[in-house]
N, C-alpha and C positions, 0 to 999 in steps of 0.2 A: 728521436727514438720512438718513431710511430709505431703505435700498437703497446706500447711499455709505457714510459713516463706520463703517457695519454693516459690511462687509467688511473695513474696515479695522482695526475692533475683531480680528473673528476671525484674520484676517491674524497679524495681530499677539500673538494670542494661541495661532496653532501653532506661532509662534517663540518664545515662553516658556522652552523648556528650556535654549534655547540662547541666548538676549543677552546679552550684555556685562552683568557683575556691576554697572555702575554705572546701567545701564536696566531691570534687574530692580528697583532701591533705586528706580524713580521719579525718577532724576534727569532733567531735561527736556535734550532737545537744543537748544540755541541755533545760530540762522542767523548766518551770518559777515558777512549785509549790516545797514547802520545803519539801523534804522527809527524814525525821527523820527514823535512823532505832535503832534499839533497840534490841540490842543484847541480846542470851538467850531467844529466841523465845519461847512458850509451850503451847502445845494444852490443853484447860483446860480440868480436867480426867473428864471420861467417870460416868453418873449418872444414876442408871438404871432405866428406863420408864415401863411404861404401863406392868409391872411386868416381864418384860423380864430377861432371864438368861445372857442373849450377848444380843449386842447390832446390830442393820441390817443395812448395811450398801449396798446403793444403788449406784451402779458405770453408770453412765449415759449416753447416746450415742445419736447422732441422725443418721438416718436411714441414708441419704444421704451422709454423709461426718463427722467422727470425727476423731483427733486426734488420728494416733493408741499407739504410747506412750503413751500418756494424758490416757488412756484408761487403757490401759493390763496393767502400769507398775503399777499403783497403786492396779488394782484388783488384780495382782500376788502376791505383798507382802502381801497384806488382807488377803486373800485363806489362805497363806503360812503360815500366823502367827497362825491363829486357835483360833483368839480371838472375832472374831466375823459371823456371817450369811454373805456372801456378794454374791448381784446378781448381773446380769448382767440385763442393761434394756435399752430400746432402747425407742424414741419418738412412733413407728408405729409398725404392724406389717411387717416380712419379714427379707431380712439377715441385716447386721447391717454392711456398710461399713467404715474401717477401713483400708486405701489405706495406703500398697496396700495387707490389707489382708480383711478380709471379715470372721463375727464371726454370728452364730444365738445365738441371744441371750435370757434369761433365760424370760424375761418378758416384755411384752409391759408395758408403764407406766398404761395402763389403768387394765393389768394385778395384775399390781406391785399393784396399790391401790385397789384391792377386794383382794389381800393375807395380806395384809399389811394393814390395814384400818388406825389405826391409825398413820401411816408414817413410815419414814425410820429413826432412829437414825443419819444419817449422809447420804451425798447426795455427790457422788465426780463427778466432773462437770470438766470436761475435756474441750479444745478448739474445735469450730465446726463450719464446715461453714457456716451452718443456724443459727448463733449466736441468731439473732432478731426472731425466729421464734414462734408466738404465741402461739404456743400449748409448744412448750418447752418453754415458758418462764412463761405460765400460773401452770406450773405442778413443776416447781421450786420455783416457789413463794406459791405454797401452801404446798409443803413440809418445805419450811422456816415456812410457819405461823403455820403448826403444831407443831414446835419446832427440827425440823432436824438442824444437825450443817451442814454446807454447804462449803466444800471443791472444789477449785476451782484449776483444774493443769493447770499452763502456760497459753496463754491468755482463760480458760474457767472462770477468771475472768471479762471479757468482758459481757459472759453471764449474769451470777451475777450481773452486774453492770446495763445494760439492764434490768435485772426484778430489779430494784430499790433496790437492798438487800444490794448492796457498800454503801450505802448513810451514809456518817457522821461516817464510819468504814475505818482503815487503811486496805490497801489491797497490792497486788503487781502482776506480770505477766511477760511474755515474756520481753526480753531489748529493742526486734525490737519496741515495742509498747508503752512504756511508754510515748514518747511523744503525739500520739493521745489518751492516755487515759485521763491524763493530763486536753487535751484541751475537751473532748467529755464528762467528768462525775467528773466535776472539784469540785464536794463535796464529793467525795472522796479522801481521806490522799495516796494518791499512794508513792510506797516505793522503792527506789532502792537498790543494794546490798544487797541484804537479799534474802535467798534459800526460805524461804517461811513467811510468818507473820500470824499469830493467833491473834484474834480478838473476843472472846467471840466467837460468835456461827460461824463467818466468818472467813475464813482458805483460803491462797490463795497463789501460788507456783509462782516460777517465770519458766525459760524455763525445757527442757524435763527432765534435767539430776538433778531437783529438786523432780521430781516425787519420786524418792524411798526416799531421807531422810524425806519428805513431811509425806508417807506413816508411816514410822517409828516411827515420830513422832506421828502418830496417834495409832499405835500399842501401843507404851508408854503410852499415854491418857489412853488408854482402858486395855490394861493389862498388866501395870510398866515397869520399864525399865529393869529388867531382861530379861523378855520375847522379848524388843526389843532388846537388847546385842545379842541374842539367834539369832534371823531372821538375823541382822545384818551382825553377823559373816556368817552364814552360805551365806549371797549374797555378803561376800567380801567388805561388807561397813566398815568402820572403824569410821565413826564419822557422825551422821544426826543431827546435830547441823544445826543452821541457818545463818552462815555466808559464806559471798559471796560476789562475785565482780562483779555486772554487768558493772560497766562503761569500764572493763577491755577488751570488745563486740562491736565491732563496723566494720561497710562494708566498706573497704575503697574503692577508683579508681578503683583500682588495682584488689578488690571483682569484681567489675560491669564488669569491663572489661572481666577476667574470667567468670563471668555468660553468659557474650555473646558469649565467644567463645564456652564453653561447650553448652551451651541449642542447637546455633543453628548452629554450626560449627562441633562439634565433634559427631562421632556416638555415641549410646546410644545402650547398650549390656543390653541383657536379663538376668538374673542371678539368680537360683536357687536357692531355701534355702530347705534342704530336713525339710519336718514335716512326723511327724508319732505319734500314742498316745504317750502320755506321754512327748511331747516336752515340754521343758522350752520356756514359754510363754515370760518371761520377756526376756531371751538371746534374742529369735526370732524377738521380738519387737526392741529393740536399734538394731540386726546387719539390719533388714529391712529397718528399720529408715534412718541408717548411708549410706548403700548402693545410696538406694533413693535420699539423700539429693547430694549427689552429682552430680546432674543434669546431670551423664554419664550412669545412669544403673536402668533399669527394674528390680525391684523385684517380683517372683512369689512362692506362695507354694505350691514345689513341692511334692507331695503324692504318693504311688505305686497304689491308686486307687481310683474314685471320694468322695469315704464317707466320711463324716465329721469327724475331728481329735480330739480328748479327749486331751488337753492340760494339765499338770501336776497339775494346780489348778483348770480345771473344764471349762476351755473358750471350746465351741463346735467353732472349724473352719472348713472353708469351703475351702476345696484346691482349686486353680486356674488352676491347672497346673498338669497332669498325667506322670508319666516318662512309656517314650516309644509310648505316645500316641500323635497324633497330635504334633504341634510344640515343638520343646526342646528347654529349654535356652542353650547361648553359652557357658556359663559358670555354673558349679553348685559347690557351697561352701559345702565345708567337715560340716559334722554330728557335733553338739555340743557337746565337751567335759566335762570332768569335771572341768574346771575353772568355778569360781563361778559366779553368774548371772551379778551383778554389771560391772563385769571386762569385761565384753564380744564385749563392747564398745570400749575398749583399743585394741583388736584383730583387729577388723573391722577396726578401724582408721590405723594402721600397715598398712593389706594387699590393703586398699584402698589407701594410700601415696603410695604403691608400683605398684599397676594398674595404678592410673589415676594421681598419684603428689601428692604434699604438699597443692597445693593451695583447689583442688577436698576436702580435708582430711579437710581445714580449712574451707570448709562450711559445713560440718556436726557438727565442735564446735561451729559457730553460731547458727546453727540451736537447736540442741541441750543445747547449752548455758554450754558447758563443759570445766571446767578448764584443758583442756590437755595439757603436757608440752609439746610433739610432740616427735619425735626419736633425 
């Protein structure tokens, strides 16, 4: 969750000196509401509208700052499965930042609604940092009212809940947040340990590494579960069931204290990721992510020349970064292989505990909220 949960690491880590003796020990804060979780989660299937053959499935962004996991991992599986329309659409026009990449994306929403009139079958609502921002919350809430199922990755339940659509619906989100959702929109059923909760037409994920079973699940809705066995296999998932352990998530001391040394004690290395068409959108997203979050290293996409990159499911990106042009990073990571997409996250935690430690490695499983056993 680069760009989000980062802040809230460091947040959190200039108040170190000063927490409560029993938040220094790692002890976790518990919410004072009941969160019932209910195993065997399921999106309910897909019902076709407005006579449509597939069903449109709109992946949402805001111009200024979104989520780029929250973002590419779910439009990658969509694309990838072939069972429905999915765009890309941004609040505004212009490039659509996704730190630290940067995508143009397919359709402003005001686009999206003269192609699309009568809405989008399903709306996935990734985390942002204009959560509260009127026009996106005004343009989400009338895709709910036209009847969109409204998917929400990691905290872009926040959103949701903000345009009034959580209300008297179980939901769930990021671990980091569960307590101020709690206290901030406390008519909503908030859930813990659970990858994601379906709710009638509200669907809502908890951290990064929930995004593809999330997705799958929705693949399943829409066209059974063969076809998601099928995408599965091929990203290396083995199981997008809905069980999960968030209490098992928590910063201790020991976090804070590493955030302060890393943010502002240790250099911070620039780090290439070569793109060229046809990159795997989803590897690119979790190794950026993983990089990033470890508050040691600059991620940029590297390209042989400024033009936008054809991503393997259709994302237009915009490189950052020219090889041989102007500034090089210090380091530039080998070309993705054929390990499959899911796994790619397992690589990057490896050579990241081997650059920067264990501890650099352990904020990317917070952040991402990934059950990693470690080396």
């Amino acid at each position: 969750m680069t760009g989000f949960t980062r802040l809230v690491l460091i947040a959190l880590a200039s108040l170190a000196l000063t927490a409560p003796a029993s938040a220094q020990q790692g002890t976790p804060v518990v919410a004072a509401a009941v969160t019932e979780v209910r195993p065997g989660e399921k999106i309910d299937a897909y019902a076709p509208r407005f006579g449509r053959t597939r069903p449109v499935i709109a992946v949402l962004g805001e111009n200024s700052g979104t989520v780029m996991s929250d973002f590419v991992l779910p439009y990658g599986v969509l694309a990838q499965s072939g069972v429905a329309d999915v765009v890309s659409v941004a609040t505004q026009a212009g490039l659509l930042q996704l730190p630290p990449l940067k995508i143009a994306p397919d359709n402003t929403v005001a686009q999206f609604d003269q192609r699309y009139p009568d809405g989008a079958d399903y709306v996935v609502v990734p985390a942002m940092n204009k959560s509260g921002d009127p026009a996106l919350l005004a343009w989400v809430g009338a895709q709910a009212a036209k009847g969109a199922t409204m998917v929400s990755i990691c905290n872009g339940s926040i959103v949701l809940a903000k345009a009034g659509l959580t209300r008297g619906h179980r939901a769930t989100g990021h671990w980091s947040t569960h307590q101020s959702r709690v206290a901030a929109f406390p008519e909503t059923v908030w859930l813990k340990n659970t990858r994601y909760v379906a709710d009638g037409k509200i669907v809502s994920s908890a951290g990064i590494s929930a995004a593809i079973p999330t997705a799958l699940a929705l693949v399943e809705a829409i066209g059974g579960s063969e076809r998601a066995r099928v995408v599965a296999t091929q990203l290396g998932v083995g199981n997008w069931g809905s069980a999960h352990s968030s209490d098992s998530f928590r910063i201790t001391f020991g976090d804070r204290v590493t955030a302060v040394i890393s943010y502002f004690l240790r250099p911070t290395q620039d780090i290439g990721i070569p793109v060229a068409d046809g990159v795997d959108e989803l590897a690119l997203s979790l190794t950026a992510d993983a990089y990033t979050a470890t508050l040691r290293a600059r991620v940029h996409a590297l390209a042989q020349s400024d033009s936008p990159v054809r991503t393997r499911n259709g994302l237009m990106l915009v490189p950052d970064m020219v090889a041989g042009r102007g500034k090089q990073p210090e380091s530039i990571l080998p070309g993705f292989d054929s390990t499959p997409s899911a796994l790619v996250l397992d690589k990057a935690l490896d050579d990241i505990t081997t650059r920067y430690g264990a501890a650099a490695a352990r904020f990317v499983v917070l952040e991402a909220e990934y059950p990693w056993q470690g080396r």
